[in-house]
C-alpha positions in Angstrom: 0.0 0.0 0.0 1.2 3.4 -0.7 0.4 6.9 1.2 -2.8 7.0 -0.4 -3.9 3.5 -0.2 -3.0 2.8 -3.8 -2.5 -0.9 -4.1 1.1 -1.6 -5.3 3.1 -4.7 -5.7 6.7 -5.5 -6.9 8.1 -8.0 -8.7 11.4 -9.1 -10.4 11.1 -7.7 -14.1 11.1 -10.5 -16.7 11.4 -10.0 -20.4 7.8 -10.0 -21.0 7.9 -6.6 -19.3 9.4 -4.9 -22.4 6.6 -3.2 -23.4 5.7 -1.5 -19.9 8.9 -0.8 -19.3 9.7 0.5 -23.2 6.3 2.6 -22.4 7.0 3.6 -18.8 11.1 5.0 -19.7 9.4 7.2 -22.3 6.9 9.0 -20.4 9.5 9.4 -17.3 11.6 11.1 -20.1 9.0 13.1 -21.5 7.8 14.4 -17.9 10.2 14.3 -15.8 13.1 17.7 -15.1 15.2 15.4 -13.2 16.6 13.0 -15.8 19.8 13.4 -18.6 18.4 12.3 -21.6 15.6 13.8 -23.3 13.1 11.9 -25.2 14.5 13.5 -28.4 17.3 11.0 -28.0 16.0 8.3 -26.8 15.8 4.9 -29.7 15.1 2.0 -28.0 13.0 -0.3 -29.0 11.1 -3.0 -27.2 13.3 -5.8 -28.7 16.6 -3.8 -27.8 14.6 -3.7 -24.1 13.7 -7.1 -24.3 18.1 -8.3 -24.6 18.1 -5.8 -22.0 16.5 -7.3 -19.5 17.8 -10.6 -20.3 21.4 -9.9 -20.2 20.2 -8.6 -16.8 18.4 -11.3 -15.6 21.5 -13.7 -16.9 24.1 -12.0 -14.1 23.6 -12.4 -10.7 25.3 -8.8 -10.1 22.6 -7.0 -11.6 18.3 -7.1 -10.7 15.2 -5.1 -12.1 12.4 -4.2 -10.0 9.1 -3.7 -11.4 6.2 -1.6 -9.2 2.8 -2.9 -10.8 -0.6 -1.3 -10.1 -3.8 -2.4 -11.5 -1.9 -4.6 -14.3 0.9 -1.6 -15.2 4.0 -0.6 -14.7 4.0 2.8 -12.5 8.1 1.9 -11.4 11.0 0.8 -11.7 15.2 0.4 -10.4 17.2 -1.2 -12.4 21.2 -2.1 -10.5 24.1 -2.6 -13.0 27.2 -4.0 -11.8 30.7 -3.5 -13.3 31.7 -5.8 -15.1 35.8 -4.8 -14.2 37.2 -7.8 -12.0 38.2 -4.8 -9.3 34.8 -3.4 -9.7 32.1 -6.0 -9.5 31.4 -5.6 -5.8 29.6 -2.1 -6.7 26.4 -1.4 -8.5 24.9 1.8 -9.2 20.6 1.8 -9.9 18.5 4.0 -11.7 14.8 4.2 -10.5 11.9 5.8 -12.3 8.3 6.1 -11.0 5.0 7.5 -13.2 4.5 11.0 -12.4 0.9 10.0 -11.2 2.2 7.7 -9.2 5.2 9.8 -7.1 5.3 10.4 -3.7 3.3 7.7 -2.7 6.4 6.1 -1.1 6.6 3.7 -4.0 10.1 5.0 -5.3 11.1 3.7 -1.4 9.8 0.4 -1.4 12.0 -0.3 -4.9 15.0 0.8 -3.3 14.6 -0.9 0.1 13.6 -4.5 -2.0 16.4 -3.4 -4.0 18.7 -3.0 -1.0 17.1 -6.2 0.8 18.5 -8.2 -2.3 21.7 -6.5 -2.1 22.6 -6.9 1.2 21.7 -10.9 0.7 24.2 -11.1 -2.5 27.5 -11.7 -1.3 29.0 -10.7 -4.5 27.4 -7.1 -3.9 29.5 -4.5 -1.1 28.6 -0.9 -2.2 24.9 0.5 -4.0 25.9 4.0 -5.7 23.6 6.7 -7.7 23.9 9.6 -9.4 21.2 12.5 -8.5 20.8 15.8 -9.9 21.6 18.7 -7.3 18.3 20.1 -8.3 16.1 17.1 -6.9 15.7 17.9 -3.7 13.0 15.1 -2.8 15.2 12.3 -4.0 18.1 13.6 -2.5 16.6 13.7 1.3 14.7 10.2 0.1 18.7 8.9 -0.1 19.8 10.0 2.6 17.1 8.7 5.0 17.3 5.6 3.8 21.8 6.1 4.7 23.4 7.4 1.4 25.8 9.3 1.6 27.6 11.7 -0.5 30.8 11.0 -2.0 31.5 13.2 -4.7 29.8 16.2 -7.2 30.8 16.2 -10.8 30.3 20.1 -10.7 28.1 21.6 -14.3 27.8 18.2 -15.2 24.4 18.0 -16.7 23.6 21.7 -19.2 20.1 22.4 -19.3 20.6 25.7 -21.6 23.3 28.4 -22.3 23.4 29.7 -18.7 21.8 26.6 -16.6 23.9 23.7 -15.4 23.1 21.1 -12.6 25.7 19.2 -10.3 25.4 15.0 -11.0 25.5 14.4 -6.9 26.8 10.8 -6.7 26.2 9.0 -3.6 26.6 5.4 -1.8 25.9 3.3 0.7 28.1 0.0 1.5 25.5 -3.1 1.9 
């Protein structure tokens, strides 16, 4: 259940899912001021999704989460792993949620399932992010659940001639 009782489930993504979540990456993009690519540049298509998934379901380092309501996908985190020998104990995720659907709590729940699984994969030490300086809701979200900042990559992300945006990256060993 979410803050306003809206019925909410989650799920390890399958392949199946490629649709939804082919559907639910565009609207986040075409929404959403907090993420780096526009939907201008965004290609995929559902078969590129589709060996997405897979490749992520075929490495234990790596998990998709799906948030389902009512038979759709309203959210998502997705945790890639390095694939470097001296890397593959760290993971950063990306996590999306339906604009109708935020801050009902639901962008919480994916990342405490997703750090419930990580913290019970012994191949997995450290969960990293990236998060725009300008997403201030996300930002405290991190930190209450124990991310910490480790590091700003300073005007990474230019929004016009005269607007930039700190890429705040932040941790938490698991």
């Amino acid at each position: 259940m979410t803050k306003r009782n809206i019925q909410v489930s989650l799920r390890k993504g399958n392949i199946n899912d490629a649709e939804k979540v082919l559907e639910l990456q565009k609207e986040v993009l075409l929404e959403s001021e907090f993420m780096i690519s526009v939907i201008e540049e965004y290609e995929e298509t559902s078969e590129q999704i589709r060996n997405w998934i897979e490749k992520i379901l075929e490495n234990e380092r790596e998990k998709l989460i799906v948030a389902e309501s009512k038979g759709q996908i309203v959210g998502l985190i997705v945790f890639r792993s390095k694939s470097n020998k001296r890397l593959s104990h760290t993971g950063s995720f990306t996590a999306m949620v339906k604009k109708e659907y935020r801050n009902q709590g639901i962008g919480k729940l994916l990342i405490k399932e997703l750090l419930k699984w990580a913290e019970h994969n012994p191949l997995i030490e450290k969960v990293s992010l990236g998060v725009l300086s300008t997403n201030q809701r996300a930002i405290e979200l991190y930190k209450s659940m124990g991310f910490v900042e480790e590091g700003r990559k300073i005007k990474e992300v230019k929004f016009s001639d005269d607007l930039y945006v700190d890429d705040i990256l932040m941790y938490k060993q698991v």
